[in-house]
Rosetta silent file (secondary structure, phi, psi, omega in degrees, C-alpha in Angstrom):
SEQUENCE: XXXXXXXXXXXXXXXXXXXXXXXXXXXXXXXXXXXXXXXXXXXXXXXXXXXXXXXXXXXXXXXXXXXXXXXXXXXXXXXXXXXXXXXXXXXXXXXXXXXXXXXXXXXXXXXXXXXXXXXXXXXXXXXXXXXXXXXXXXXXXXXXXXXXXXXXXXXXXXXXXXXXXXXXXXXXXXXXXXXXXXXXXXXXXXXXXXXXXXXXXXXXXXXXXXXXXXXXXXXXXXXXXXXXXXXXXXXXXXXXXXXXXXXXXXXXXXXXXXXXXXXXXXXX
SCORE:     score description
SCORE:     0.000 S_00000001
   1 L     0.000  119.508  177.696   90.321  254.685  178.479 S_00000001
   2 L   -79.883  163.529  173.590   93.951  253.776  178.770 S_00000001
   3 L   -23.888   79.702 -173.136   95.801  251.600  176.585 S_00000001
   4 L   -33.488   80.929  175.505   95.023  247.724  175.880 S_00000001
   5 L   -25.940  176.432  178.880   98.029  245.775  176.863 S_00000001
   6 L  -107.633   -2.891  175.546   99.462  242.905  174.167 S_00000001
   7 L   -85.660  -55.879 -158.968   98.833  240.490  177.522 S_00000001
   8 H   -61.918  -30.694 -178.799   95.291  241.345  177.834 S_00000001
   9 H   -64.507  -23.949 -177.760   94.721  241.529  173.814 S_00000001
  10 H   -92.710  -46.511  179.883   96.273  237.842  174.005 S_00000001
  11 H   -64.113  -19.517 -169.875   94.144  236.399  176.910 S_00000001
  12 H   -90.729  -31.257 -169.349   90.959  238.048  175.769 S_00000001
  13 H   -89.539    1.667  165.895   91.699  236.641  171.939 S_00000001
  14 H   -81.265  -30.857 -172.369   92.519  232.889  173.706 S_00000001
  15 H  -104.854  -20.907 -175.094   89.070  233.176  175.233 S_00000001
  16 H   -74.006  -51.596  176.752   86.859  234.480  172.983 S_00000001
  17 H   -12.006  -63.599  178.097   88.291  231.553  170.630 S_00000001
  18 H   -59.415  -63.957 -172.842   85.745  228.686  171.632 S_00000001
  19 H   -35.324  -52.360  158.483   83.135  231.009  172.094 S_00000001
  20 H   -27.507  -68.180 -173.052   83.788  232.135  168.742 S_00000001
  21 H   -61.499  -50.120 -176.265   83.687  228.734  167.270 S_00000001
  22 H   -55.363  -65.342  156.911   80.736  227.717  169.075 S_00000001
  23 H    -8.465  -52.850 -175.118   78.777  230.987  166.980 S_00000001
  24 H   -92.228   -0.192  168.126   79.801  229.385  163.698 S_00000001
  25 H   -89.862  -57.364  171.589   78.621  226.166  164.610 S_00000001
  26 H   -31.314  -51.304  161.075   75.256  227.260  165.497 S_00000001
  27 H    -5.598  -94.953  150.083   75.431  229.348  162.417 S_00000001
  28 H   -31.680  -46.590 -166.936   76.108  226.538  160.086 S_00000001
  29 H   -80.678  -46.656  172.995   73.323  224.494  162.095 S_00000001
  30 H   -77.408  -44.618  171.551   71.078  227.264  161.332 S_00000001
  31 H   -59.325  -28.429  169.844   71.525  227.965  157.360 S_00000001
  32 H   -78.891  -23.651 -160.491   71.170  223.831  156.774 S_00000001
  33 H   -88.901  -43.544 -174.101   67.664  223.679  158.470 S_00000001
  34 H   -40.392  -38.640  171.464   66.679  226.916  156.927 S_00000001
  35 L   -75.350    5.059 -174.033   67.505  225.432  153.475 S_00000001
  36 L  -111.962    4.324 -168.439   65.400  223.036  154.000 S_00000001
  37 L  -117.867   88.927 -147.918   62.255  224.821  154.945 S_00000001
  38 L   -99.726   -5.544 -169.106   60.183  225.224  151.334 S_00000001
  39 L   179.118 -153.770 -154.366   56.410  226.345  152.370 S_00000001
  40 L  -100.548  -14.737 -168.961   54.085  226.644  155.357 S_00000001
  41 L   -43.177  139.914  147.040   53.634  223.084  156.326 S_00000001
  42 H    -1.431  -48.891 -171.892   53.119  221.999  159.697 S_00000001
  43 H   -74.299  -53.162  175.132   56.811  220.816  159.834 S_00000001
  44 H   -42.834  -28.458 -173.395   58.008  223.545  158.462 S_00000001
  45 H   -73.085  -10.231 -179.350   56.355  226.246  161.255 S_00000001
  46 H   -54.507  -61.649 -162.211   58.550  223.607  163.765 S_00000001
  47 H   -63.829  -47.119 -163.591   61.872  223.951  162.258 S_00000001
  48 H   -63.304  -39.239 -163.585   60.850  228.174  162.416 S_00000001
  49 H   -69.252  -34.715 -157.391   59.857  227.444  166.452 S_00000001
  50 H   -74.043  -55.896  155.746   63.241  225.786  166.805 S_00000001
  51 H   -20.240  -61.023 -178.100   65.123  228.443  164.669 S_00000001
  52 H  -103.800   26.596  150.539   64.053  230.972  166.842 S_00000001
  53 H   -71.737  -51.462 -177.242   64.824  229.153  170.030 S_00000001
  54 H   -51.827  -66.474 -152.221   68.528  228.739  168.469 S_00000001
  55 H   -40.549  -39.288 -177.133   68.699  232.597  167.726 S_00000001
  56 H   -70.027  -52.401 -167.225   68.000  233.233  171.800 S_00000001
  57 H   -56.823  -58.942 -167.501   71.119  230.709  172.394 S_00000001
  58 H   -70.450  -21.924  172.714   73.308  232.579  169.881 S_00000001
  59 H   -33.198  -61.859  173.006   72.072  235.684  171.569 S_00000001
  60 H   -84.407    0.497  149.685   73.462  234.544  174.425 S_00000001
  61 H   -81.389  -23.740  157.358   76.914  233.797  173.200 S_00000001
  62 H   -55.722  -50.195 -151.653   76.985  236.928  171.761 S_00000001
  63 H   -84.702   -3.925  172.685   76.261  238.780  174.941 S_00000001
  64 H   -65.119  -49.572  177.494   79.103  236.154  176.619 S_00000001
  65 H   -60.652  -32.127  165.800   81.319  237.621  174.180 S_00000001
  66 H   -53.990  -76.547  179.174   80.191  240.856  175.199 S_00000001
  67 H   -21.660  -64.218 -170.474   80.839  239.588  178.792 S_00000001
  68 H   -57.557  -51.265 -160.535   84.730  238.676  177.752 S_00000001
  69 H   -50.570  -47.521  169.209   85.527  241.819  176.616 S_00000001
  70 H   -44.230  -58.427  161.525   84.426  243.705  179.233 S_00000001
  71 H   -54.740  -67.097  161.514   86.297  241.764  181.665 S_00000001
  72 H   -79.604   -5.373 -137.992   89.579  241.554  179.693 S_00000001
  73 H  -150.444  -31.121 -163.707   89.482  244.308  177.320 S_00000001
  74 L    74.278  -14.675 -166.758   87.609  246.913  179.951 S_00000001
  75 L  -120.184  164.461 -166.863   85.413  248.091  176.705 S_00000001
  76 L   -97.391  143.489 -148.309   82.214  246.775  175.828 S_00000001
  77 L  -109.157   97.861  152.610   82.509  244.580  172.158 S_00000001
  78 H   -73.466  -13.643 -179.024   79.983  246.620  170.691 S_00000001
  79 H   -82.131  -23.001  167.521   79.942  244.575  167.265 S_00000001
  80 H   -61.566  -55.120  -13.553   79.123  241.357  169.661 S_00000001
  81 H   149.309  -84.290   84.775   76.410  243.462  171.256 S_00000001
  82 H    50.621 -127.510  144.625   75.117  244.349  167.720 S_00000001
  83 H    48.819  -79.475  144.426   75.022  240.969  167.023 S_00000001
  84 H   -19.562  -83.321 -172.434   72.785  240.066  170.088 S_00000001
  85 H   -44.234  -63.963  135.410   70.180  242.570  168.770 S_00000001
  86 H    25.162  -65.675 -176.153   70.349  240.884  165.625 S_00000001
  87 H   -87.130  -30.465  165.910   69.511  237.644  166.575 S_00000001
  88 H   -93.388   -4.612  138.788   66.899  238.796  168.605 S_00000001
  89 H   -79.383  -14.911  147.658   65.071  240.304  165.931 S_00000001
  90 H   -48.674  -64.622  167.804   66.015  237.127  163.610 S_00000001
  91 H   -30.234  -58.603 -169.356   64.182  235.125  166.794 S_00000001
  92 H   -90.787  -11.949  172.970   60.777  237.272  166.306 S_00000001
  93 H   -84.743   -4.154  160.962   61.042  237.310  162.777 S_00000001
  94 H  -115.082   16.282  157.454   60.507  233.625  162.490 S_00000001
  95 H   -93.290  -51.200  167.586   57.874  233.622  164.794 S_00000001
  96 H   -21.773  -62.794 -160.606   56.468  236.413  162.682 S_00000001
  97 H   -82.485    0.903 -161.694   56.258  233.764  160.031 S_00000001
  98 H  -105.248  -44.399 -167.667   55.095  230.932  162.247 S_00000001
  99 H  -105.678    0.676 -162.671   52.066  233.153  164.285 S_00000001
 100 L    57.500 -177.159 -164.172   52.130  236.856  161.435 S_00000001
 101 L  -115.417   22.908 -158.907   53.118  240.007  163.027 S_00000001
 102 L   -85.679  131.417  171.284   49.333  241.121  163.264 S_00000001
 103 L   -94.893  -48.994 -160.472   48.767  243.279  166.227 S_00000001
 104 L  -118.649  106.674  151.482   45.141  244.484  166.497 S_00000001
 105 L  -166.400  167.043 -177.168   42.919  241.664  164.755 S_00000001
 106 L   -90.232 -171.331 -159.030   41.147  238.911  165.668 S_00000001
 107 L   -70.673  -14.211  165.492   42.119  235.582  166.413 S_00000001
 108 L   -78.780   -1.049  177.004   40.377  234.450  163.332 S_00000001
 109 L   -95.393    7.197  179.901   42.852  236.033  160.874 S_00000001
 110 L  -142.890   -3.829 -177.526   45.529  234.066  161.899 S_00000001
 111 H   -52.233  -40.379  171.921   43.848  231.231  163.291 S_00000001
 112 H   -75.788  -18.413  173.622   44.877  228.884  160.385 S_00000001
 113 H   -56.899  -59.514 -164.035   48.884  229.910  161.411 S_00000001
 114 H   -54.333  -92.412 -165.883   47.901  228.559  165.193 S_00000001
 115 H   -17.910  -38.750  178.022   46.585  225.283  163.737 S_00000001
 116 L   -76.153  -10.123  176.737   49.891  224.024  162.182 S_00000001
 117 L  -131.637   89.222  176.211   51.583  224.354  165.642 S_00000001
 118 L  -123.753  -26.254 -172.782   48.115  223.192  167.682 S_00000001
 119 L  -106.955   13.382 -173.991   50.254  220.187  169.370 S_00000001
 120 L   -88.795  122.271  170.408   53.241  222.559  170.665 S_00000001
 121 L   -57.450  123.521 -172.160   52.169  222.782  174.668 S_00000001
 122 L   -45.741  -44.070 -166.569   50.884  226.166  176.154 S_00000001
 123 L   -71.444  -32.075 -160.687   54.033  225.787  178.666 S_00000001
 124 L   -79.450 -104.174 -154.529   56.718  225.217  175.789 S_00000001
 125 H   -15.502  -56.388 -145.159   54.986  228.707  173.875 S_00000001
 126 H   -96.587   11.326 -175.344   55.140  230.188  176.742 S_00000001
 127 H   -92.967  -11.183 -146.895   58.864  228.842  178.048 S_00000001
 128 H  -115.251  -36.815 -178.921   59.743  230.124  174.359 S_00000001
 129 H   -71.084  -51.573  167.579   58.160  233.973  174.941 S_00000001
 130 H   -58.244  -29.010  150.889   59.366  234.461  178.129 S_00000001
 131 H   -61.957  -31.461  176.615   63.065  233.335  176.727 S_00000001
 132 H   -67.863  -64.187 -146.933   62.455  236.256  174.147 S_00000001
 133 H   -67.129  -47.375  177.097   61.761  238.669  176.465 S_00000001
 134 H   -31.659  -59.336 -161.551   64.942  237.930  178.919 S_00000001
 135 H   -83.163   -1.069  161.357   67.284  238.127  176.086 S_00000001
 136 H   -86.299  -25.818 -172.209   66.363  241.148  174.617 S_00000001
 137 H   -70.076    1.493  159.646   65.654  242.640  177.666 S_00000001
 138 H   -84.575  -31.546 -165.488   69.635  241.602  178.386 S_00000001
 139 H   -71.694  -77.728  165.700   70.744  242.968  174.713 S_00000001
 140 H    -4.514 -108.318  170.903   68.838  246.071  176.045 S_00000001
 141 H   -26.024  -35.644 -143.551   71.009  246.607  179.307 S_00000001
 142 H  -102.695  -28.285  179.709   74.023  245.620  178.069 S_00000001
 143 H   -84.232  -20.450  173.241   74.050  248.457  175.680 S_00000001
 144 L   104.780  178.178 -174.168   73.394  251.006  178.329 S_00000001
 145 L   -80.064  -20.516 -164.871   70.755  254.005  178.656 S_00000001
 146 L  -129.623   53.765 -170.119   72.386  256.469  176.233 S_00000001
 147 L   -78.640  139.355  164.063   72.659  253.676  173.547 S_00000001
 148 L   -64.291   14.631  176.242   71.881  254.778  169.615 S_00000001
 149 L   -78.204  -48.321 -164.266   69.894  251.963  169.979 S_00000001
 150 L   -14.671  -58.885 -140.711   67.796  253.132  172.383 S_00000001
 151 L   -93.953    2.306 -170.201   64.787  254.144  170.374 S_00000001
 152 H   -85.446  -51.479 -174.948   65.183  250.843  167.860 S_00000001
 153 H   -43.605  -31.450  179.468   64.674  248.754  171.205 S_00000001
 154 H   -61.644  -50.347  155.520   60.852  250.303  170.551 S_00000001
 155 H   -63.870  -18.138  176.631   60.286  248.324  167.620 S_00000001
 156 H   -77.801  -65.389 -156.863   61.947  244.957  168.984 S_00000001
 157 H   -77.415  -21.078  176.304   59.838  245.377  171.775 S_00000001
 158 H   -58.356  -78.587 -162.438   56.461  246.090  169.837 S_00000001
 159 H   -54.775  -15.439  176.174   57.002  243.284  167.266 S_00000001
 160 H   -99.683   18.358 -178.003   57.746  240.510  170.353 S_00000001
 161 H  -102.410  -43.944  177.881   54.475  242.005  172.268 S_00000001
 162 H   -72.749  -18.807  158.278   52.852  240.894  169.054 S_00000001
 163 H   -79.178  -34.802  172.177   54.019  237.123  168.557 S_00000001
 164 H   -74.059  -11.616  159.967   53.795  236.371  172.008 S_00000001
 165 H   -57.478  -69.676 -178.472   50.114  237.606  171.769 S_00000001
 166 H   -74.656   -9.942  162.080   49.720  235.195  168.739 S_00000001
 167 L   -64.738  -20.039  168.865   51.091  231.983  169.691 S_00000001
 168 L   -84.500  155.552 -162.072   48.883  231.845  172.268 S_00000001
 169 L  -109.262  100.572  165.461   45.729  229.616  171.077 S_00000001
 170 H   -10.097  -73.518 -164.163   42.629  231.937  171.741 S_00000001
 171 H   -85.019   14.727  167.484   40.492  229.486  171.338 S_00000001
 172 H  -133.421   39.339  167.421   41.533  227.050  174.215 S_00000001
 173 L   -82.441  -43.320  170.431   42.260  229.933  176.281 S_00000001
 174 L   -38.575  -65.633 -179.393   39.022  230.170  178.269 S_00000001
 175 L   -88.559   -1.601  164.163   38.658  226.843  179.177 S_00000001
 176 L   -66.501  -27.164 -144.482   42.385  226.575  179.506 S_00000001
 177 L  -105.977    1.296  143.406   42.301  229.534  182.501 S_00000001
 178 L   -35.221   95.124 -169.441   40.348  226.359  184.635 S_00000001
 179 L   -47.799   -5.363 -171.289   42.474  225.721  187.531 S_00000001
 180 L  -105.159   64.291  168.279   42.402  221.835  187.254 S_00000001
 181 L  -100.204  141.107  148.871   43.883  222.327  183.563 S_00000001
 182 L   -60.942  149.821 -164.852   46.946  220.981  182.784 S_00000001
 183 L    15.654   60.170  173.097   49.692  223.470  182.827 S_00000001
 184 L   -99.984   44.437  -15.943   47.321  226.254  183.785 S_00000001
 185 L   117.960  -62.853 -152.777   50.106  227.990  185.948 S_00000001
 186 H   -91.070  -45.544 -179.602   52.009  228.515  182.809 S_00000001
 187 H   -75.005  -17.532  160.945   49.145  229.507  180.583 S_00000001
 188 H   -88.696  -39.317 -168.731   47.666  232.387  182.940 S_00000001
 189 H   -68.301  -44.167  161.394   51.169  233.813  183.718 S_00000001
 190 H   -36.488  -66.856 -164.492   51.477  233.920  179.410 S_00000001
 191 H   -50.464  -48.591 -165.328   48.324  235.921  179.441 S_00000001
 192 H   -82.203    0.106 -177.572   49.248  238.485  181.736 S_00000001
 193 H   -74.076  -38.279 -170.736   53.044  238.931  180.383 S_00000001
 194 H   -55.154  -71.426  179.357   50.893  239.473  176.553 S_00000001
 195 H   -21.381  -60.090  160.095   48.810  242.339  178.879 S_00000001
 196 H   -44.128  -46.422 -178.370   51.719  243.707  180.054 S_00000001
 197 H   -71.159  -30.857 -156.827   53.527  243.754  176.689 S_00000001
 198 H   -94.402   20.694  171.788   50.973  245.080  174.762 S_00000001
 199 H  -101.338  -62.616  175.484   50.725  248.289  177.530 S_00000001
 200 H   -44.409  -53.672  175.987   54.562  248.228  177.692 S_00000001
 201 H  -105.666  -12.557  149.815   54.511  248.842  173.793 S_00000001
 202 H   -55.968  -36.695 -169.736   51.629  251.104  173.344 S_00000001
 203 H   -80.135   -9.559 -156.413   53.657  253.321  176.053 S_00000001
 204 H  -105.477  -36.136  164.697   57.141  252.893  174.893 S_00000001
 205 H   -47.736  -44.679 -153.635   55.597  253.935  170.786 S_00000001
 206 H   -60.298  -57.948 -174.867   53.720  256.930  172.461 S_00000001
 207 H   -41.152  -14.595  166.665   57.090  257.633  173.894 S_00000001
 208 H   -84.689  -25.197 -159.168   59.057  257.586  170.482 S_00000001
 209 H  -100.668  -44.382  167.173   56.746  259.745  168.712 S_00000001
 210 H   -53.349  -45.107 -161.630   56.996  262.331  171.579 S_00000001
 211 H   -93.723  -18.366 -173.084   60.262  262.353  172.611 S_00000001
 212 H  -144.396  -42.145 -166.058   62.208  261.477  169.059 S_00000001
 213 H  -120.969  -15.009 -179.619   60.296  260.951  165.764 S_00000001
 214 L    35.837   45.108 -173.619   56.978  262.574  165.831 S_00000001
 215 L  -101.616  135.158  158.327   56.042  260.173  163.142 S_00000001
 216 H   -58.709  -36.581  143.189   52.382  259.443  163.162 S_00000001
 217 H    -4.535  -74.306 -167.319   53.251  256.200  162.411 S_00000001
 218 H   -75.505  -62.478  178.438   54.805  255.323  165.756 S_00000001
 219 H   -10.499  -86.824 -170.848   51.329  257.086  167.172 S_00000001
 220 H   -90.217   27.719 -177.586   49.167  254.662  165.866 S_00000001
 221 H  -102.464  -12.763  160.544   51.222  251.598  166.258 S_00000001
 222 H   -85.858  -27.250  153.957   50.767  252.841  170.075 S_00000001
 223 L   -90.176   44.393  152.716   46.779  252.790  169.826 S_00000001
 224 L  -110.764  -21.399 -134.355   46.931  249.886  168.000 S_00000001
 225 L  -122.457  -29.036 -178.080   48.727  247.868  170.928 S_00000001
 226 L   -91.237  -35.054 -178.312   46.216  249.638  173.421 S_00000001
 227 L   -85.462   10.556  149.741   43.094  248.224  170.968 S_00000001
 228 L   -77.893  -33.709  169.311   44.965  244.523  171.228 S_00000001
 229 L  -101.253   17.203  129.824   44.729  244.470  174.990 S_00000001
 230 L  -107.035  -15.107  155.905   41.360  245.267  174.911 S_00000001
 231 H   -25.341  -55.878 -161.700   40.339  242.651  172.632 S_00000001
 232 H   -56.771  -21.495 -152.731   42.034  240.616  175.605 S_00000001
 233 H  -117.024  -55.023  177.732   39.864  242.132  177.933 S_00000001
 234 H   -64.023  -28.482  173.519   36.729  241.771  175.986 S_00000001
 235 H   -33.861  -83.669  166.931   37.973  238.200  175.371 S_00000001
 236 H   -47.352  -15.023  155.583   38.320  237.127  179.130 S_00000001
 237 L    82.183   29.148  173.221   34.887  238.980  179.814 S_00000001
 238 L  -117.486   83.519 -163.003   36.846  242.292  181.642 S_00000001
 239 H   -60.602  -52.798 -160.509   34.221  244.710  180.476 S_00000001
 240 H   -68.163  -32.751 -133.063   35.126  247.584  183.046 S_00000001
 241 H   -94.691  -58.670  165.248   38.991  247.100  182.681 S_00000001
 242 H   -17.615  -85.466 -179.359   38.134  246.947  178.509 S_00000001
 243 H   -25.686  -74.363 -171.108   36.066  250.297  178.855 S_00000001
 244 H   -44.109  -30.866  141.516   39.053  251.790  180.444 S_00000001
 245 H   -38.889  -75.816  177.518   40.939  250.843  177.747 S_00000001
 246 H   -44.625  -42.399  146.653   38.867  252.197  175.232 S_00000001
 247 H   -58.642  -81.835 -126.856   38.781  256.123  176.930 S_00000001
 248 H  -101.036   30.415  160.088   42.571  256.397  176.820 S_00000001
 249 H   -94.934  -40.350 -177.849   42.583  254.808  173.030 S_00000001
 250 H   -57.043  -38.982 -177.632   39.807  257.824  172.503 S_00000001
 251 H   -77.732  -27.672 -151.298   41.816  260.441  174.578 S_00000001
 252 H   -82.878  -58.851  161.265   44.720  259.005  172.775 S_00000001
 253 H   -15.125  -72.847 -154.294   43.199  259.362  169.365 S_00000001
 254 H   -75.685  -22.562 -163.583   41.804  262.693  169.497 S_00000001
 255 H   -81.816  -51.860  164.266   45.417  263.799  170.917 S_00000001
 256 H   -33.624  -41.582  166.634   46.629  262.356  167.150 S_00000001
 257 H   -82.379  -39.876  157.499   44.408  263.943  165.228 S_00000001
 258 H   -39.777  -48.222 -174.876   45.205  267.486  166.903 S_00000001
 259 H   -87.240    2.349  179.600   48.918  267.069  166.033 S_00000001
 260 H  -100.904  -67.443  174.500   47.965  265.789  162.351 S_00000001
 261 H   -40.177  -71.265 -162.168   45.562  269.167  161.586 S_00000001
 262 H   -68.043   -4.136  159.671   48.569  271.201  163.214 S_00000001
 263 H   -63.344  -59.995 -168.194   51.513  269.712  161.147 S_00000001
 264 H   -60.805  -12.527 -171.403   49.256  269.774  158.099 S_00000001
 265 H   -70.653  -73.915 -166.452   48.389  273.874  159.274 S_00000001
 266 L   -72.705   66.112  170.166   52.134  274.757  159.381 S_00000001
 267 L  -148.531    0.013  163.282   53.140  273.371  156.055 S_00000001
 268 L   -93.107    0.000    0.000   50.798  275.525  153.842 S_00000001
């Protein structure tokens, strides 16, 4: 990379300025409502919905900032970048608190979270998930394929497969998936991005524990993510597609316990 001119170093620190500015307003905006949010109440899971709507907005001035650099600077503002990721794991961690972080349980163990947000509209939840996924899945890209990120992105992407699973409300899903429903459009395309994710992050776990950490851990946070989408499937009455689940959690299993005996062989 050649040499950063004092022109380019001046137009890129003239532009970033606002942007800048804008960041610390948002900040600021975020640390007073936060201080103000004392328990679980109904109001409180709001200000947390809102919170982590702001976080995708600073996300995306981060990745703007990102944007500038590139463009004036030729290098990519990895602490901007950084940043991004940040905020999108801030974003699911106050959904985490609004909906838990529970992946494979039912809908009754969390069922009293869902009540305190019962009048937030299946399209807004699902206007709010689908905003998750773009911006990480932008954070993602922007750091590139051979990022030291990479394998971090697996956890980001687990923990948002699991709040956009729980914010949706189970038990006015059924008769929600009625085509004369209000906003059922918005409430079937939710379900099948939660299918997808929870495939998407059993596959992307398996894929950590093969290819980089061999932690059992990551293993059975990838069959946990495969027994969450078949809940979904026994839910929704898709016995066959369920079964099918249920052989590769079994194939997947048994492949777990092989590599658990043969760690535990070579270490006596």
């Amino acid at each position: 990379m050649g040499k950063i001119s004092a022109v380019a170093k001046q137009r890129y620190s003239e532009k970033v300025k606002k942007y800048k500015a804008e960041v610390e307003q948002m900040l600021g905006r975020e640390r007073s409502i936060a201080s103000t949010i004392r328990d679980d109440s109904d109001e409180a899971c709001f200000k947390r919905l809102g919170l982590a709507d702001e976080r995708l907005n600073l996300a995306s001035r981060y990745l703007l900032l990102n944007r500038v650099s590139v463009a004036l600077l030729g290098v990519r503002g990895e602490a901007f970048l950084n940043d991004a990721r940040k905020s999108c794991y801030q974003s699911v961690i106050f959904l985490e608190e609004t909906v838990t972080d529970l992946i494979d349980a039912g809908y009754s163990e969390y069922s009293e979270q869902l009540e305190r947000i019962e009048s937030v509209p299946d399209d807004a939840r699902y206007r709010l998930v689908r905003k998750l996924g773009f911006t990480i899945e932008a954070v993602e890209q922007s750091f590139g394929e051979n990022s030291k990120w990479k394998w971090s992105f697996v956890e980001l992407e687990g923990r948002f497969a699991a709040v956009a699973k729980n914010i949706l409300n189970m038990n006015a899903l059924v008769a929600g998936l009625d085509p004369r429903s209000d906003h059922y459009e918005e409430r079937l395309a939710h379900l099948a991005l939660v299918k997808r994710l929870q495939q998407r992050a059993a596959d992307r776990y398996r894929e950590r524990y093969e290819l980089s950490t061999l932690r059992l851990d990551d293993f059975k946070l990838a069959i946990a993510h495969l027994a969450a989408l078949r809940r979904l499937h026994l839910l929704l009455g898709e016995a066959d597609l369920a079964e099918t689940v249920k052989k590769r959690m079994e194939v997947w299993k048994q492949k777990m316990d092989s590599d658990d005996k043969r760690e535990s062989s070579n270490k006596r």
